[in-house]
N, C-alpha and C positions, 0 to 999 in steps of 0.2 A: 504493500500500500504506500509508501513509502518511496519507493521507488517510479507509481506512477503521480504522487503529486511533486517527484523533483523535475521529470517532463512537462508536465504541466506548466512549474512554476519557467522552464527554461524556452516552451513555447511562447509565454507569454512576456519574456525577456527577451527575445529574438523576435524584432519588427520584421524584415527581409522571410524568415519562415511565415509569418503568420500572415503578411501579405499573399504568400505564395498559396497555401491551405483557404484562405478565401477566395483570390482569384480561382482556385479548382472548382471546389462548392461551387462559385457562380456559374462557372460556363458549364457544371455537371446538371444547373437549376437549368439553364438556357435550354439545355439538349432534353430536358425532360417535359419544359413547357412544348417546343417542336412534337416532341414524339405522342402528343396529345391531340395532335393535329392531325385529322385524316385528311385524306385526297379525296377532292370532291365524288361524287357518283359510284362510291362502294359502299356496300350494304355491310358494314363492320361488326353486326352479329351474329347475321350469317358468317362469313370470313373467324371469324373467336371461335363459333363452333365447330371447324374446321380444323383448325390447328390443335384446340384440344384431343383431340381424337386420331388424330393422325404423329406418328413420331417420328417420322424422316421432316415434317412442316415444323414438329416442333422443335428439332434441332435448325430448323433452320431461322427457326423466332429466335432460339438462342445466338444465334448468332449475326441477324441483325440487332441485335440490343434486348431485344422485346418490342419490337415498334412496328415489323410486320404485322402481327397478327391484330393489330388495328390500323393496317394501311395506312398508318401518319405517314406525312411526306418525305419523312427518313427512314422510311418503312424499309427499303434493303441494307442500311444499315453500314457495314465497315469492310463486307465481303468483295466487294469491288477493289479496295484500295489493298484488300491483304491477299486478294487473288494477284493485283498487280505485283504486289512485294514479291511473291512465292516466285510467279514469272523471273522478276529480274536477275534470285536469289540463284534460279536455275541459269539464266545468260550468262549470270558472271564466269560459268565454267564453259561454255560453249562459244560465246562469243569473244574475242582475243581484245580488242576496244574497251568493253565492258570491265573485263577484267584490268585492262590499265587502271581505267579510271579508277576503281577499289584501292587499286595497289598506291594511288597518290594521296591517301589520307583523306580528311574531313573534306578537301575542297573537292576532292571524286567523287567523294559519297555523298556532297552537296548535288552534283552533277547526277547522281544515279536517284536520288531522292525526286529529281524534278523530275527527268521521265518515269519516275515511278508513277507521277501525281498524274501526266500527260496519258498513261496508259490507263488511269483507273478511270475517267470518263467513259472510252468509249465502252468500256466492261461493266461501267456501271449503265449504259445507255441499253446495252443488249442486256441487262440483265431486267432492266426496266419494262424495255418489251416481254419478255419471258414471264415476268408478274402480270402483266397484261393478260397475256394467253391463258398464262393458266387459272387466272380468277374469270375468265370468259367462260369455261369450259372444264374445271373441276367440279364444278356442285349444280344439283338440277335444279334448287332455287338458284335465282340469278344473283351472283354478288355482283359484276360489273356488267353494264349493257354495252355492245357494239360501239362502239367512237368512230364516230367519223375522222379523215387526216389529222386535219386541224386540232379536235379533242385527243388524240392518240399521241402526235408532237406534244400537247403542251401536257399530257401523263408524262411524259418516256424526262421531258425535261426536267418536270418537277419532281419526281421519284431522283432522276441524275442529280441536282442542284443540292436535293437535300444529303445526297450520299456523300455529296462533294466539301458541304458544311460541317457534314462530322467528322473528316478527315481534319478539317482544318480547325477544329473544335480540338480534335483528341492531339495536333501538334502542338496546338498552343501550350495545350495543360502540360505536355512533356519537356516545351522549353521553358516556361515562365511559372508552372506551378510544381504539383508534386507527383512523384509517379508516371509510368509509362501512359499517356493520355489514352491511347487506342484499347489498352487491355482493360483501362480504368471505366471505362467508355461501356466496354461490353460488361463487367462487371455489374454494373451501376443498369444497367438493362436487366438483367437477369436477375439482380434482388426487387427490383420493381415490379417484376413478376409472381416472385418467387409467393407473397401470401393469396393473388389470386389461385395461383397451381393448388396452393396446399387446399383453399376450401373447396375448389373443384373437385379437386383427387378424392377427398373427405366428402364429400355431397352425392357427386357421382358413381363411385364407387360405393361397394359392399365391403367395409373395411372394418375386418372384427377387431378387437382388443391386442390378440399375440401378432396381428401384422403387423399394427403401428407401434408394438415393441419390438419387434424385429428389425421395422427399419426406421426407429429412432435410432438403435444399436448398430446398424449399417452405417446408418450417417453421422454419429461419432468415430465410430472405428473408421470411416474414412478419412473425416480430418484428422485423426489424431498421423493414422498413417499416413497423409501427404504432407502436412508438417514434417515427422517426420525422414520422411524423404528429401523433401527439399531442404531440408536443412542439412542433411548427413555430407559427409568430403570424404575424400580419401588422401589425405595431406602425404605428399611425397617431400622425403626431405632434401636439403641444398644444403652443404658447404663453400665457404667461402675462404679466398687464399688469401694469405696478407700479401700485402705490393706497398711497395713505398712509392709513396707521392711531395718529393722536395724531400722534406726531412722528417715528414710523418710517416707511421705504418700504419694502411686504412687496411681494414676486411678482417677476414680471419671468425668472421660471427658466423650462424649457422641457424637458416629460416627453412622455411616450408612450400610447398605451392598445394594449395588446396585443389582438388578438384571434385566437382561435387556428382552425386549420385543422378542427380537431372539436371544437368548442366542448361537443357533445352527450356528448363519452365514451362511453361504452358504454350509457347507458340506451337509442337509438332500435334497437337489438338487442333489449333484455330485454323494452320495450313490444311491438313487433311480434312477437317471439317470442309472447306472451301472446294479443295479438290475434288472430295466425295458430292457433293450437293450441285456444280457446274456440270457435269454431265447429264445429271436429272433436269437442270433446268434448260440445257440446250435439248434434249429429248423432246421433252415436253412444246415447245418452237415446232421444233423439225417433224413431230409427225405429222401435224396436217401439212405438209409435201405434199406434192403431184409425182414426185419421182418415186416408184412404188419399192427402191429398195433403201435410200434415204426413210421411208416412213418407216417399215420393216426394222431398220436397224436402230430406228427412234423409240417404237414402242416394245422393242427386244429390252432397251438399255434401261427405259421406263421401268418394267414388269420387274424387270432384275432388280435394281435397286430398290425399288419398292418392297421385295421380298428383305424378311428381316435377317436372314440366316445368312444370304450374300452380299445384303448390307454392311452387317459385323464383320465379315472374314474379307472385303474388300475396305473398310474401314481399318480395322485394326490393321491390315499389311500398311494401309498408307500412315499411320501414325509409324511404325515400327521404321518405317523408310524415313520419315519426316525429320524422327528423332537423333537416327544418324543423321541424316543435311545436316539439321541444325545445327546438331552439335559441334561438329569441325567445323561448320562456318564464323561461330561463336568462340570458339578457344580449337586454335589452332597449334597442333606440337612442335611443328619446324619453327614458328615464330618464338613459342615458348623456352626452346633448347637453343635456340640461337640469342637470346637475350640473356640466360644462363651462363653461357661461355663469356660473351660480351663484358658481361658482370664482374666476370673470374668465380663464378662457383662451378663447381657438380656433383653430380647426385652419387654419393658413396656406392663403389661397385659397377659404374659407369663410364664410361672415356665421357666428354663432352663432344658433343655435334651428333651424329649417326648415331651412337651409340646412345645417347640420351632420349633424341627424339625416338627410336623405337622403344624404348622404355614408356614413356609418358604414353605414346600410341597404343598400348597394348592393355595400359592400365584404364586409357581410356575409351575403349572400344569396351570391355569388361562391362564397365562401370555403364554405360551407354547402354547396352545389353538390360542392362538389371532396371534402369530407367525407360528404356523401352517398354518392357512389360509391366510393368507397372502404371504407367499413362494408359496401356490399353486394355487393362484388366479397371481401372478404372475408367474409362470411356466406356466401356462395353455393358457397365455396370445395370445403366437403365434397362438395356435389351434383354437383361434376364429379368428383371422386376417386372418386368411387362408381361413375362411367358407365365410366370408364376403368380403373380395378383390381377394381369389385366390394369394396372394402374399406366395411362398409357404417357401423365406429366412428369416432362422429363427437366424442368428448371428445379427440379431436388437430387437429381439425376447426378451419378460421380464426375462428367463435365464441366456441369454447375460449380458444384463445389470445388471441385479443382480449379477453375478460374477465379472465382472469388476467393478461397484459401491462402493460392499463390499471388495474387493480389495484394491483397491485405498484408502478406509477409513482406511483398515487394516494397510497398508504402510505408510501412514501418522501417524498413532497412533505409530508407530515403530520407528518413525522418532524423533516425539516428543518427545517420551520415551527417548529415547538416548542423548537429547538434553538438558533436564531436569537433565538425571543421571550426565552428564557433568557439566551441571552447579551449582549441586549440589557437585563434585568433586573439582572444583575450589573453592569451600571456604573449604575444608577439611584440 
């Protein structure tokens, strides 16, 4: 107790943090009045009653925000700009330009950032139309009627414009307030959800006593386990050689390099969510084709994914891949073992350069491994609850909570961070 009113006392002694934690709050209020906004000419209780009931829709509510399943004008939500990210993440290895610019530091990744932003229109454009389609012609009540050009451009624009405000909504928070804006973003979607799900699940459902203690116990034993994990490292140790510098002897001290059991956090979710859901919504487009094997291979890829068995096992492979990407994209061992040497350390038992880096690679392919299945054993978590209660809401779902969990740790580590850099400023 003590220990949270010395935070307190130090948030409220630090103006620069508390600026920052208000400008978040605000622009998290801004995005919430937005996502109360529907787009004109959708029937938005039909559309709710849809997505409840359906759990590929509802992973995909989860992932616009929560703002789908009432067609607000930022009804697609963040999937556009993290479809584009996923894209570039993949060019930097394929395209030889691409990867320059990476390799030049913050002003590349300035450079890689804007065509990120240039690519997520027209993806949010087609993605726009794709909600279109399939709110025409999903439910035999009507939720959207026919539009003519004119109504159709100014849908495809408004749904774009609004995807495009949350992008620059969730960088704001990332440079100017606290936390990764985009994930805070989705977060913040998904607990605004989260007490409609619960009295739906509980209303709608037949839900006796030992279920909702089974998965009260589920959904403790999950946080506790993804803390947990995300917290866990595998601390590999460094030595350091003394060298003389003029008439001093510097080094000679002897640190660690953490590396942690999910290095990836929660993005190899949000990508494979992405990945897995754009084939469903290009399907759903393409089958009304005239081209009878274009329709054929639309309503093949439909039917698949709709089934829940090769949902999961087409799901969990794309986290499982994701989680490698990310991860060596995120902490790399050549950069690692090459700043090690630089330094004058290495790792007891090891030459420095080759011999290091495949050390750290091995430890961290391992470790990758054990955080892979783990994200997908929690991902996959809803699709058994589903088999076994019929409970079809999935914003309680191990998804859920895993983004909001790792979240919340994220924000706090940002917090602390700032509070430490301060108090290490006041003795300067």
């Amino acid at each position: 107790m003590q220990k949270v009113f010395y935070i307190i006392r130090e948030l409220y002694n630090s103006p620069e943090l508390r600026r920052k934690i208000l400008f978040t709050i605000l622009l998290i209020a801004v995005f919430r009045v937005f996502a109360s906004i529907p787009v004109p000419g959708v029937n938005v209780s039909v559309l709710s009653s849809l997505f409840k009931n359906n759990q590929a829709l509802s992973f995909l509510n989860i992932f616009s925000g929560g703002t789908l399943q009432t067609a607000a004008i930022v009804g697609i939500g963040l999937g556009p700009f993290i479809t584009a990210t996923v894209i570039f993440q993949f060019l930097v290895y394929l395209v030889p330009k691409i990867k320059e610019l990476q390799e030049q530091g913050d002003r590349g990744q300035k450079i890689i950032n804007q065509y990120t932003r240039y690519l997520t229109v027209p993806i949010a454009a087609l993605q726009s139309f794709g909600i279109y389609k399939f709110l025409l012609g999903v439910s035999q009540t009507p939720i959207i009627s026919n539009l003519d050009p004119l109504g159709l451009t100014t849908f495809i624009i408004t749904m774009t414009a609004g995807s495009i405000f949350l992008m620059w909504l969730g960088e704001l928070i990332t440079e100017y307030g606290v936390g990764d804006g985009i994930s805070l973003l989705i977060a913040v979607g998904i607990l605004a959800a989260m007490p409609e799900s619960l009295v739906s699940a509980a209303v709608s459902q037949s839900i006796n006593g030992i279920i909702i203690l089974v998965l009260l116990l589920l959904f403790i034993g999950m946080v506790i386990a993804i803390v947990l994990v995300n917290e866990s490292s595998r601390n590999i140790p460094v030595n350091y050689t003394r060298m003389t510098r003029g008439v001093q002897l510097v080094g000679g001290n002897k640190s660690y390099i953490p590396i942690k059991i999910n290095t990836a956090g929660v993005m190899p979710i949000i990508f494979a969510l992405s990945l897995v859901l754009l084939p469903t919504e290009l399907s759903k487009i393409l089958e009304t084709s005239k081209n009878v094997l274009i329709h054929h291979v639309s309503v093949f890829v439909y039917n698949g994914l709709s089934n829940q068995l090769y949902y999961g096992i087409i799901y969990g492979i794309l986290i499982i891949f994701m989680t490698y990407f990310y991860t060596f994209i995120v902490f790399k061992p050549h950069d690692v073992a090459n700043n090690i040497q630089k330094q004058g350390g290495f790792i007891p038992g090891f030459r420095p350069g080759k011999q290091t880096e495949n050390y750290i690679y091995n430890i961290l392919l391992k470790l990758t491994f054990v955080g892979a299945i783990f994200l997908t054993i929690i991902a996959l978590i809803p699709l058994v609850v589903q088999y076994y209660t019929n409970i079809t809401s999935v914003a309680i779902g191990g998804t859920s909570i895993l983004i909001i969990v790792v979240v919340i740790l994220t924000l706090i580590r940002n917090i602390k961070s700032h509070l430490i850099t301060r108090s290490y400023s006041s003795y300067a």
